[in-house]
C-alpha positions in Angstrom: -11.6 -24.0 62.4 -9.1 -22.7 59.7 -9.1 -19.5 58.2 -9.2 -19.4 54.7 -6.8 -16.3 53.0 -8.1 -15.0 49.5 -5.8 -13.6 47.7 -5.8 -10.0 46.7 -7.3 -9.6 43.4 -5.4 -8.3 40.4 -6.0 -4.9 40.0 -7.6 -3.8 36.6 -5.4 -2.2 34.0 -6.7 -0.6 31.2 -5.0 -0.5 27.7 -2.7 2.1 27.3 -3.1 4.7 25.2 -0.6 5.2 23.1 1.2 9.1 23.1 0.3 11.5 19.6 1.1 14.6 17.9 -1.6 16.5 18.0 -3.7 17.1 15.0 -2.9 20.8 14.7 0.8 20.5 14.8 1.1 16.7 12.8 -0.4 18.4 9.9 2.5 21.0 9.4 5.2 17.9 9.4 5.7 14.7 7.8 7.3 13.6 11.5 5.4 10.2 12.9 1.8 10.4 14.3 2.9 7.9 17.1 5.7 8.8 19.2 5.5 4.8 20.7 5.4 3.8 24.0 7.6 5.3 27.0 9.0 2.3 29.5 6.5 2.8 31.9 3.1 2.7 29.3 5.0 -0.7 27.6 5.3 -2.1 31.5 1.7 -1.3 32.0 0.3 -2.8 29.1 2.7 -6.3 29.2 1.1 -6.4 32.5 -2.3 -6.9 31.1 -1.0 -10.2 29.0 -3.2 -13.5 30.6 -0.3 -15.7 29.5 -2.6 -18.2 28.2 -1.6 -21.5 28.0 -3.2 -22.1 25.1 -2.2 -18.5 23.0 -4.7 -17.9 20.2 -3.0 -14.6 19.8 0.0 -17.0 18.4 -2.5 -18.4 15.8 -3.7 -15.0 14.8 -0.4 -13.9 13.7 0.6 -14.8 10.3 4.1 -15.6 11.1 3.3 -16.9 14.4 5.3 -14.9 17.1 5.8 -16.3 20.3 3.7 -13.5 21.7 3.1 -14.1 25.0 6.9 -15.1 25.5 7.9 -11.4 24.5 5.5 -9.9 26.8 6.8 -11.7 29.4 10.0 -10.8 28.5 9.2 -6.9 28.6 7.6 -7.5 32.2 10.3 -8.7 33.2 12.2 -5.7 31.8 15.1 -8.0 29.5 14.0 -6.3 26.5 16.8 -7.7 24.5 16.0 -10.8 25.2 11.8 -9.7 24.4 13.3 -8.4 20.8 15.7 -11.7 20.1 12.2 -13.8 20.8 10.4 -11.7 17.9 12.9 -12.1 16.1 12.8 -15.4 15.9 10.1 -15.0 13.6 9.8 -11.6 12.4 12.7 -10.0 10.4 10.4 -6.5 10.9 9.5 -5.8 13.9 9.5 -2.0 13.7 7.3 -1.9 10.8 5.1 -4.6 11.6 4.9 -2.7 15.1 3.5 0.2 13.1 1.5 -0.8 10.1 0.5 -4.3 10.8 -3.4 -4.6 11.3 -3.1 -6.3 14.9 -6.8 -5.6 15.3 -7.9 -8.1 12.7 -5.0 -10.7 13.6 -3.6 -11.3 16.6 -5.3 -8.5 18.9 -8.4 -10.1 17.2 -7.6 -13.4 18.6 -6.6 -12.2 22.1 -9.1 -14.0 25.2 -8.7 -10.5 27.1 -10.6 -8.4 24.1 -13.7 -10.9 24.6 -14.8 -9.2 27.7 -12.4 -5.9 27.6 -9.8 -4.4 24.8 -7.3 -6.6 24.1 -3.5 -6.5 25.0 -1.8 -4.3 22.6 0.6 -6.4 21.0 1.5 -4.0 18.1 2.3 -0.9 20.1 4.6 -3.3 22.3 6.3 -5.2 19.6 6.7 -1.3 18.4 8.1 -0.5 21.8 10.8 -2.9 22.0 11.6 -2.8 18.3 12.4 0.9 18.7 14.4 -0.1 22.1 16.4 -2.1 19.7 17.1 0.2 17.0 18.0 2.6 19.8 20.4 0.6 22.2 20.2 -3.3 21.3 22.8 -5.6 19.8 21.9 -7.6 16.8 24.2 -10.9 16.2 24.7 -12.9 13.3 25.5 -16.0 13.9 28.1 -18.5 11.5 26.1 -20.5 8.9 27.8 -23.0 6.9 27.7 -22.5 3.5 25.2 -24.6 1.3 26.9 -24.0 -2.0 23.4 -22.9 -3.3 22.5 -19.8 -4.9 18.6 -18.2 -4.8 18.1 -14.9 -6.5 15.0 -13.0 -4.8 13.0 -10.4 -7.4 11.9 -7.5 -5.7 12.7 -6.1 -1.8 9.1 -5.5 -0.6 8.3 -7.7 2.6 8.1 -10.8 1.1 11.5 -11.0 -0.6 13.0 -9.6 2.6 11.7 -12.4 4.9 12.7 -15.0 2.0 15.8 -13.7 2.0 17.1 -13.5 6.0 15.5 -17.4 6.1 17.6 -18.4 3.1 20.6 -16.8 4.7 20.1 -18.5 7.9 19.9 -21.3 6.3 23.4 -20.6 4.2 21.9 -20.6 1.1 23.9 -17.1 -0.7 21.0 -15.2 -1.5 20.8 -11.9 -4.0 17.8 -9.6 -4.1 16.7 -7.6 -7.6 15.0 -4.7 -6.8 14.0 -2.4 -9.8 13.8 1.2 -8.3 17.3 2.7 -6.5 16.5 2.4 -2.7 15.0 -1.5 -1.5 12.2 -1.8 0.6 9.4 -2.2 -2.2 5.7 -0.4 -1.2 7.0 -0.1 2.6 8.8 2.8 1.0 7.1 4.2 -1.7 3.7 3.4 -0.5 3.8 4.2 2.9 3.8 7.9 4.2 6.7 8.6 6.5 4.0 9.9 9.0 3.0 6.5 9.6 6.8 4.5 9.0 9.9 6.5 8.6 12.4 5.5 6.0 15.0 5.1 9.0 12.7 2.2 10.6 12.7 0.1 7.5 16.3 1.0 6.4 17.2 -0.3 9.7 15.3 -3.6 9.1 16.9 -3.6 5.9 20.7 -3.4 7.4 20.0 -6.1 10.0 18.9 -8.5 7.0 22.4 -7.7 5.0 24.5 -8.3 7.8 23.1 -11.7 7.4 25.2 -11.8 4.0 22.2 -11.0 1.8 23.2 -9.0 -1.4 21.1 -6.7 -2.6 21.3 -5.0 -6.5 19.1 -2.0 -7.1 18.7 -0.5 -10.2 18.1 -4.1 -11.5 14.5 -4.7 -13.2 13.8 -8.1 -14.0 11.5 -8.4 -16.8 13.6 -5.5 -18.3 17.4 -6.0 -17.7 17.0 -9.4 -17.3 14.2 -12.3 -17.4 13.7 -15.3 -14.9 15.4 -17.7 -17.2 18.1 -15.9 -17.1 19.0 -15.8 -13.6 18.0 -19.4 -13.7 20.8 -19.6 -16.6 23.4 -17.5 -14.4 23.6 -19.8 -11.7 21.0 -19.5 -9.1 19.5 -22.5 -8.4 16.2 -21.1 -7.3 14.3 -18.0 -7.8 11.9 -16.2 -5.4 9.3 -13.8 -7.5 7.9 -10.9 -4.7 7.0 -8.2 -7.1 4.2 -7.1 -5.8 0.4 -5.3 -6.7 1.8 -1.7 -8.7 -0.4 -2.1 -11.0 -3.1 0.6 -10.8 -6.6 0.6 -11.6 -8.9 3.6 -12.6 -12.7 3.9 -13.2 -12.8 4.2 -16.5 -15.0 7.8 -16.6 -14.6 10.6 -18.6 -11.6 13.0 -17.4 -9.4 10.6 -15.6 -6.3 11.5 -18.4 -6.6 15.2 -17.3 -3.9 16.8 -15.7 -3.8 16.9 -11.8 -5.3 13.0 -11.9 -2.9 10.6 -10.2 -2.9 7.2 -9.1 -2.3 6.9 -5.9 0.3 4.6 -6.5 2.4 7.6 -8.5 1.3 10.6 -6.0 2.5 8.1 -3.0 5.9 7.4 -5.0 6.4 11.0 -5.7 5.9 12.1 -2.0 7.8 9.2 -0.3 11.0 8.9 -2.9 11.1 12.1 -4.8 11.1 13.5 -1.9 7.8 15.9 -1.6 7.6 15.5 2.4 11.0 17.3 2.6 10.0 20.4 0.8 11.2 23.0 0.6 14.5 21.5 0.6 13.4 19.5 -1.9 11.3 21.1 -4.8 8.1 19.9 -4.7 7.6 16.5 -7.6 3.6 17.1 -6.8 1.5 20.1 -8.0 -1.2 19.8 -5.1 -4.4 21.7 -5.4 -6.3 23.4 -2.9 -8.8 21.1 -3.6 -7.7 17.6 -3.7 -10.5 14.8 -4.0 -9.4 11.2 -3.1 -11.6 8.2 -4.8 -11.1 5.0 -2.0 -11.6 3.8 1.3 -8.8 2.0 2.2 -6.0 2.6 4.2 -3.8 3.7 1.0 -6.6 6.2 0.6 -6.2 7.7 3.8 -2.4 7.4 2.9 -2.9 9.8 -0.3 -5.6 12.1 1.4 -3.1 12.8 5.0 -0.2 13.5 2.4 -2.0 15.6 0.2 -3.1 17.4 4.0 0.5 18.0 4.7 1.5 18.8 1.1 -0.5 22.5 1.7 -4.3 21.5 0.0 -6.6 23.9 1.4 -9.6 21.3 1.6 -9.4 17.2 1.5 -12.3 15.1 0.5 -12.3 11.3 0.6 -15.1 10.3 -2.2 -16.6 6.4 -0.8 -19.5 4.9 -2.9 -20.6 3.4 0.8 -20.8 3.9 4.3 -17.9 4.1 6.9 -19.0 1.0 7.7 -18.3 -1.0 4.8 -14.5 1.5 4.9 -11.7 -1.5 4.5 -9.2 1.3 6.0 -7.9 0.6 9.4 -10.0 2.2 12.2 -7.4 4.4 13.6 -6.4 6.0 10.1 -10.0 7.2 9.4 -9.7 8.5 13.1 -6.7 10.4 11.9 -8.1 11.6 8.9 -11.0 12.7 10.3 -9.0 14.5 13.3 -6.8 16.1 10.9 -9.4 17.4 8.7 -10.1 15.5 6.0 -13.8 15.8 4.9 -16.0 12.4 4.6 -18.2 11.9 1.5 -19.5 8.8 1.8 -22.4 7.3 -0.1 -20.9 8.8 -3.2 -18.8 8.4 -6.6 -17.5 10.1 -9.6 -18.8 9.9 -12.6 -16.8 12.4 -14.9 -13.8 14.4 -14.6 -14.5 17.7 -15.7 -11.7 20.0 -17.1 -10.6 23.7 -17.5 -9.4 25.2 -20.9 -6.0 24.1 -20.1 -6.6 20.5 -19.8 -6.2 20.8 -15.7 -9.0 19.3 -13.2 -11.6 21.9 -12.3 -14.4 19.4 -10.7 -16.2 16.3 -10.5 -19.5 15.3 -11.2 -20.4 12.9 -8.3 -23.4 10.8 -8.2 -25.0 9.6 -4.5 -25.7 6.1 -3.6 -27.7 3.9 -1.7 -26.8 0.6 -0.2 -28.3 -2.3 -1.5 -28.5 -6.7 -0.6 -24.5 -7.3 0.2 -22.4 -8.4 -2.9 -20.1 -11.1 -3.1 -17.5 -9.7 -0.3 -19.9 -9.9 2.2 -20.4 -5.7 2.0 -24.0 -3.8 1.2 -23.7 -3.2 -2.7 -24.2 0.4 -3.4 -27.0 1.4 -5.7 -26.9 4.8 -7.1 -30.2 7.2 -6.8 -30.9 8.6 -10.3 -30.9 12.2 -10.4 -28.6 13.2 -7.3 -25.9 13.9 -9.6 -24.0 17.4 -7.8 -20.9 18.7 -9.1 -17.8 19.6 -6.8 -15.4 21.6 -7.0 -11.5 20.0 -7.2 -8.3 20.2 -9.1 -6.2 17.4 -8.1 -7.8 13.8 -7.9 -6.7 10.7 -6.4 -7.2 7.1 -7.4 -7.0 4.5 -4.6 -9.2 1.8 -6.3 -6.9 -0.8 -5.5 -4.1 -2.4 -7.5 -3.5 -5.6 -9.8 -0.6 -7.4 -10.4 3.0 -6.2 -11.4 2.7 -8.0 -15.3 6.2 -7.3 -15.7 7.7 -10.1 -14.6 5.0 -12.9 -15.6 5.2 -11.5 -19.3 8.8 -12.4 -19.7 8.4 -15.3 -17.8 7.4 -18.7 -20.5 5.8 -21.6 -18.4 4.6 -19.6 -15.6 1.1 -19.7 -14.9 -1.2 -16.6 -14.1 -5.1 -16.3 -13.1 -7.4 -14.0 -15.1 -6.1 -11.5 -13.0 -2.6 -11.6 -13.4 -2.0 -13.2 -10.3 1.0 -16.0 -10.3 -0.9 -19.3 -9.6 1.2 -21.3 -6.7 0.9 -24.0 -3.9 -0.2 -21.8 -1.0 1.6 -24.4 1.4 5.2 -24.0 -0.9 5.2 -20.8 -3.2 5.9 -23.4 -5.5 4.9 -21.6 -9.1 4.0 -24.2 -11.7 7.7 -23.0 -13.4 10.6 -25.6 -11.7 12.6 -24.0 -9.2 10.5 -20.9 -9.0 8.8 -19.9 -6.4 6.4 -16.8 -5.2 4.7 -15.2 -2.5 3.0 -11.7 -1.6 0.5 -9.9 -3.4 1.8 -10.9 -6.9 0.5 -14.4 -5.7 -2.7 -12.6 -3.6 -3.5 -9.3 -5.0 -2.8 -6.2 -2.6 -2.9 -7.6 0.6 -1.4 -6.6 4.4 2.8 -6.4 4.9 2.8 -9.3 7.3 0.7 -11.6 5.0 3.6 -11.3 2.3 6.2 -11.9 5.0 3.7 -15.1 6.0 4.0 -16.0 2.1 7.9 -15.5 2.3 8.8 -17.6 5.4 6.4 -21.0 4.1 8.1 -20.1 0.6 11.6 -20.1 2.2 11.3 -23.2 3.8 10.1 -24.9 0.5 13.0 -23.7 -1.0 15.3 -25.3 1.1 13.2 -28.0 0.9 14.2 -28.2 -3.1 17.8 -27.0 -2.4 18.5 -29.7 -0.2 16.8 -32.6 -2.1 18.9 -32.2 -5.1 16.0 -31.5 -7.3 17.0 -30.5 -10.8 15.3 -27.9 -13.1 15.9 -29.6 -16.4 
């Protein structure tokens, strides 16, 4: 009679939690929330990977990392190796490791989160991105030279991923970015709480070393038009301008002073400088009031600034419930935790002002929710005579923003939707303009950073695509 030997089951990890400021101290500094992952927490967590054969965590992902591959790779402790296999498809790991909404992606694909959490494949893409920028090599390897020029408008995440593939692929590659540092909404959107500057300039150097030029100061649409890089030389042109285009309410008050989009108040904070003050004079006057009208994550980006800029009280203003919130989970945790006040269920209706022409309060009007509207959420439906006023003198707008018209205007033959939105081949990029192509939320409206880099690598390969066939504008 033979003894049968079970093995010893696999003991049951948990997903790590990542290390945090506190609330009390994080408030006082524009230093990152996260601190990241020590070795130990990342080895955990890797160890938690299933390694499925069939990854739908790799389907999730918009530029399709071979995630489980890495993972192994950090279990196994060769984290240069781990960073070289993301990097096969990711030009940003360290910023897609921090602002990349793995939860809806590929943490929302993962067969461990069906049952328990899933693996978290951010925080360690985070944790060996950071190894990198700390202690890792990053090698270029020789290309030969395609004879091919591509100039690339704007440096936000898609013209950055457009622009390392085109390199790769020896194809000499410029980028036109309009304001004086590149990086597009990764640095003047995002607060350097939630991605230092450092972590995307870093990105940034790895991609020049690849022999990508980039001109700042350069507004196309202004300086120059499409046509007439297209009549410099460059055989192709990439258009990643991007969503700056804010929108309001349209209520009484919003031309006071102390209204901002949240566009400009982001800008002002992240490259005039406001987080460093008081080295640097403040670019902001910040009330002790400040009302923010949104609920997505650039909301909570606007209301946690205006926390650490010195407001005295922080409201976010949402015509529905947390619920229907678009903002990523964990910054309404942080928000909350760092004592931003929740209005939900409510709207402005009218600005009111003082004798001076500055903000003095809102009127607000409550709401109910209602059948769900055409995105799926509960429509709100206001409740007639709940009108209150409160009490604020800076506001906020984080509606949401439209395309960057700039370039489209100045641009004959290229084709926009009623919203401003360049009209392409989602496959290609390829605009309905010969030789030009475009990709991020130009194309889509304001979407996520790694759907625009999703938009730049299928747009890079198209334009290869055209470079090698010897297609011809004309």
């Amino acid at each position: 009679m033979s003894t049968v030997i079970e093995k010893p089951k696999k003991e049951k990890v948990d997903r790590q939690l990542m290390p945090v400021q506190e609330p009390h101290e994080r408030v006082k500094n524009f230093d990152e929330v996260a601190f990241g992952y020590t070795e130990e927490l990342a080895l955990l967590e890797a160890s938690r990977c299933l390694q499925c054969k069939k990854p739908l965590c790799v389907d999730g992902c918009p530029v399709h990392i071979d995630i489980p591959g890495f993972i192994k790779l950090i279990s196994e402790k060769d984290y240069q190796k781990a960073i070289d296999k993301i990097r096969e498809k990711n030009d940003l790991p360290g910023i897609c490791g921090r602002v990349c909404p793995q939860e809806s992606k590929c943490e929302g694909n993962c067969l461990l989160g069906k049952k328990n959490e899933p693996v978290a494949i951010g925080r360690l893409q985070r944790f060996v991105a950071d190894w990198e920028f700390q202690y890792g090599e990053y090698e270029v390897e020789d290309v030969t030279p395609s004879g091919k020029k591509v100039a690339v408008v704007g440096s936000g995440p898609s013209g950055l991923v457009v622009a390392a593939d085109l390199a790769r692929l020896g194809h000499k590659v410029s980028i036109m970015e309009g304001l004086h540092v590149p990086g597009g909404v990764m640095v003047y959107g995002i607060p350097e709480f939630r991605l230092p500057k450092a972590i995307v300039q870093h990105e940034i150097d790895n991609i020049q070393k690849l022999g990508v030029e980039i001109k700042c100061n350069t507004l196309i649409g202004k300086s120059n038009t499409v046509d007439d890089l297209l009549n410099s030389g460059y055989d192709s042109v990439f258009i990643g301008t991007g969503a700056g285009y804010p929108y309001f309410m349209d209520i009484p008050g919003e031309f006071l002073n102390g209204v901002y989009s949240a566009n400009e108040f982001l800008m002002r904070a992240n490259l005039m400088k406001a987080y460093l003050f008081p080295e640097h004079l403040t670019p902001i006057r910040i009330g002790k009031k400040v009302a923010v009208i949104g609920g997505g994550n650039v909301a909570m980006d606007s209301v946690r600034t205006a926390v650490r800029l010195g407001t005295e009280e922080a409201h976010i203003i949402y015509r529905r419930s947390e619920k229907e919130m678009p903002a990523r989970l964990e910054e309404i945790e942080h928000a909350r935790e760092e004592g931003v006040q929740f209005k939900l269920l409510t709207s402005p209706i009218e600005i009111i002002g003082d004798e001076n022409g500055w903000v003095k309060s809102m009127i607000c009007l409550q709401y109910e929710l209602g059948e769900p509207d055409e995105s799926g959420r509960r429509r709100p439906v206001p409740i007639k005579g709940s009108e209150f006023e409160l009490e604020v003198d800076t506001v906020i707008m984080a509606l949401g923003q439209g395309a960057n018209p700039m370039v489209p205007q100045t641009t004959p033959d290229l084709e926009v939707d009623k919203d401003g939105n360049i009209i392409v081949d989602y496959e290609t990029g390829q605009t309905s303009k010969p030789g030009v192509f475009a990709g991020g939320d130009i194309v889509t409206g304001a979407d996520t950073v790694i759907e625009a880099m999703g938009a730049g690598k299928r747009a890079a390969q198209a334009i290869h695509e055209y470079l090698s066939s010897g297609n011809k504008r004309h």
